[in-house]
N, C-alpha and C positions, 0 to 999 in steps of 0.2 A: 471180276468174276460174274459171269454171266449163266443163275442159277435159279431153279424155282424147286421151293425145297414144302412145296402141298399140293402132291397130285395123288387122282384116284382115278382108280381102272375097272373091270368089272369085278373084281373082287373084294367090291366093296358094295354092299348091298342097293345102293340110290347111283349106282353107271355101270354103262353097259360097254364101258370103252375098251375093248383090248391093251393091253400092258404096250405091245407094240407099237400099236397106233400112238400112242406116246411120245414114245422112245422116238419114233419117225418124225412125229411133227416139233418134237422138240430139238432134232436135227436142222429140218428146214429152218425152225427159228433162230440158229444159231446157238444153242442153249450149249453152256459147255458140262453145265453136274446139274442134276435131275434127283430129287428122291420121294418114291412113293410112298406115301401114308395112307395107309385103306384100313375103312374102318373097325375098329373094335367097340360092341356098348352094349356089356356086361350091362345085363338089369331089363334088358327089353328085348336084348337078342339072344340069340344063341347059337354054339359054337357047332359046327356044322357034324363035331364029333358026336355030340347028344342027340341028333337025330330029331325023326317027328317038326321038322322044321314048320313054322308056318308061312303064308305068303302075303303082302299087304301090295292091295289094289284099287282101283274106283271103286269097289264095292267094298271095300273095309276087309278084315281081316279071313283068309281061308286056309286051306290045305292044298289049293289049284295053283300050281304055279305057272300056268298060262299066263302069259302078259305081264308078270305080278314082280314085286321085288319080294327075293327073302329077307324075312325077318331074321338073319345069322350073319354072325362074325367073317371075319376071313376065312379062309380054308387054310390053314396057317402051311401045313406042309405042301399045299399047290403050288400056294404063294413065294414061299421060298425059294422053292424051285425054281418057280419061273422066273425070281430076280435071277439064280445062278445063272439059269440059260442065256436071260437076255444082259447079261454084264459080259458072258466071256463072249458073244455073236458081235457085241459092239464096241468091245475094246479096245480104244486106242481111239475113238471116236467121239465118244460121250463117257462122264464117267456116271456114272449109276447108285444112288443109292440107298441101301433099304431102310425101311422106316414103315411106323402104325404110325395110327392116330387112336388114342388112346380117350373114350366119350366118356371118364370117368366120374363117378360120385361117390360120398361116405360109406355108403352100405355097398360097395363092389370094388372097395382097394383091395380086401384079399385075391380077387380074382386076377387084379391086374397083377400083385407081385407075384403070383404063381407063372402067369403067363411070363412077366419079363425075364424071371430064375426060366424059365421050361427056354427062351429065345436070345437069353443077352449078348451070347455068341455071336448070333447074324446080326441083330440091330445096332444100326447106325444112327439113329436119332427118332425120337420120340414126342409125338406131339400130344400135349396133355389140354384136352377142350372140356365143357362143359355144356355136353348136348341138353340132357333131361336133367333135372331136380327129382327125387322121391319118384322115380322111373317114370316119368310125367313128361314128355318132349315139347320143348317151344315151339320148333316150327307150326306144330298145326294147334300150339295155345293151350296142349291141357293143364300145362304149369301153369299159363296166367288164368284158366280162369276162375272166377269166383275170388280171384282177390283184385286189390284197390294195385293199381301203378309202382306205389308206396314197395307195396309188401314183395311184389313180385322182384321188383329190382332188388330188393334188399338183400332178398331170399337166394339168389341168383350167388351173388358175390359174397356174401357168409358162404353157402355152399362151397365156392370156390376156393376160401380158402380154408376153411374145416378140412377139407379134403387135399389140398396141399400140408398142413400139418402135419401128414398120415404116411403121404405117397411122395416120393423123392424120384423115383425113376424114372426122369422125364428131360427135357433137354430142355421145350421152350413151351411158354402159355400161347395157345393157337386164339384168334380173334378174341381176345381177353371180353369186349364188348358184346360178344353175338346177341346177347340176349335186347341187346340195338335192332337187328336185322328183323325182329320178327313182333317190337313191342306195336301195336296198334293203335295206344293215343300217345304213339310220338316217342322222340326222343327223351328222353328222363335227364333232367339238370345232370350236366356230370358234379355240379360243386355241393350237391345231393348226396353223394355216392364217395366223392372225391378222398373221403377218409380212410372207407374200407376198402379202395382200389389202392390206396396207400400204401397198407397194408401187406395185401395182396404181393405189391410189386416188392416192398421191402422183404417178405419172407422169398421170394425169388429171387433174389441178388444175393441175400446172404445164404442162401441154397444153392451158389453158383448157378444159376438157370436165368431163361433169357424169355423174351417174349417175340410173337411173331407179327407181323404186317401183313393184315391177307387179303388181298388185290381183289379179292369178290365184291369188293362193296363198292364197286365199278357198275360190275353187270346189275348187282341190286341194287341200282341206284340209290344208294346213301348218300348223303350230302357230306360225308366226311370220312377220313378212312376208317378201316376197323384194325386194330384200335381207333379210337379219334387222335386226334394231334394233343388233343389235351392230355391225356394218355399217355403217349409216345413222349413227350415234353417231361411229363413229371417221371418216367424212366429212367431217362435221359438224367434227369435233375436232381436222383435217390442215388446215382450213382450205376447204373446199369447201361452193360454196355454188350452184352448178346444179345443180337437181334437177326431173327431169319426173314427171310420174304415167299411168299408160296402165291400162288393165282388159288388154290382148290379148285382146280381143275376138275371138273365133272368127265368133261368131253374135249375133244381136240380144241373144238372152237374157244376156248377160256385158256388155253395154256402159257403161261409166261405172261396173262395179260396184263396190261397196266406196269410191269414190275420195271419198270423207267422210270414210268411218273413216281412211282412208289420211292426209289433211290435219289433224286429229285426233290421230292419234299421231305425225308430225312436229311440230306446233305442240307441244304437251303434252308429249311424253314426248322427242322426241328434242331441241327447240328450233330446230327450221329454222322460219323465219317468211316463207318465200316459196315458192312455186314458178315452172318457169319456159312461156314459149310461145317456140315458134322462127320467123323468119320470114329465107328464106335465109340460113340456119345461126346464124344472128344468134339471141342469147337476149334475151328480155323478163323482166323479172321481175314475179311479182304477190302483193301482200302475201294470205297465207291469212286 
């Protein structure tokens, strides 16, 4: 099965990619199931229903939405739509399918179960990530700063799983590591961490839930996957055995990228001999 199951389109606030444009070049790549995960992240954004949206740009945050991303959720009813249209246009072709990506934390579980009760009908899987801490986003550091290395990582995966104790509606943990892709004095010992990722992965196995492989830490030059292998390995070794593969595709250029190498060093080096495809919430397994 040849599948990349973390793409995002322009309905997701950070790409401007048409759903199409997608769909097409994941044609060209031979892709046989595709499923879109575009962002959700209760606590810093908002839902495009509440209105007064803002815009974040090179000049920081405004009302101009020139040039600018919004700071809002999906447009959930646009969204939906456009999977229907673009599932019955390519039928028989690619199979298609729906999915969030879900940026949640402690203080905005209720919003996410309201959301998945209001959608559980259409979704077909669910990625549960951990963008911000205390609505504080990594990528541009305001979670790390003003703490020590220590605290940041610490802080990161308590979170992670405070907040799986809470929320269950999810299929698989998306880049379990991320908070890797953005720390700036380096990698953090995983045998530092290694007990509450333990954990982490233990409450996801007995929660039936799986974790993801996400081929970006290609293009970000990470020296390891994300997860790491040491990661993957102790999954693997707790007994877990759902596992997705996604590029997070921003833009056509990222799609399906790496997702060889990625089946490759699961088979070979860590011993997963499957991955999975979801269809409402349901996992498939397919031997790599």
């Amino acid at each position: 099965m040849h599948a990349d199951y973390h793409i995002h389109t322009a309905f997701s606030d950070d790409s401007r990619e048409p759903m199409e444009n997608q769909i097409v070049k994941a044609l060209e790549l031979g892709l046989e199931e595709i499923c879109f995960t575009d962002h959700v992240d209760y606590g810093i954004k908002k839902d495009w229903s509440e209105g007064n949206i803002q815009y974040r740009g090179g000049d920081g945050i405004s009302s101009d939405s020139t040039d600018a991303e919004p700071m809002a959720n999906v447009d959930y009813p646009r969204y939906f739509e456009a999977l229907k249209e673009m599932k019955e246009k390519y039928s028989g072709k690619i199979v298609i399918k729906k999915g969030l990506e879900f940026g949640i934390q402690t203080g905005t579980v209720e919003r996410y179960e309201k959301l998945y009760r209001m959608y559980a009908d259409e979704l077909d899987f669910v990625l549960f990530s951990m963008h911000q801490v205390d609505n504080q986003e990594l990528w541009n550091q305001e979670y790390q700063k003003g703490k020590s290395q220590k605290e940041y990582n610490e802080g990161y995966y308590r979170e992670i799983y405070e907040t799986m104790q809470q929320y269950h509606n999810y299929s698989v943990l998306a880049h379990l590591d991320l908070i890797n892709r953005y720390d700036k004095a380096g990698i953090y010992p995983f045998e530092k961490v290694e007990e509450m990722i333990a954990e982490i992965l233990k409450l996801a196995i007995a929660d039936g839930k799986g974790i993801e492989i996400n081929t970006s830490s290609w293009h970000y030059g990470l020296t390891d996957t994300q997860p790491s292998r040491k990661i993957l390995k102790l999954y693997k070794d707790l007994g877990g055995k759902i596992l997705t593969i996604g590029s997070d595709a921003h833009m056509t250029k990222y799609l399906a990228d790496h997702i060889k190498d990625a089946k490759e060093i699961l088979k070979n080096e860590i011993g997963i001999d499957s991955v999975c495809t979801f269809e409402h919430m349901v996992p498939t397994f397919h031997k790599i």
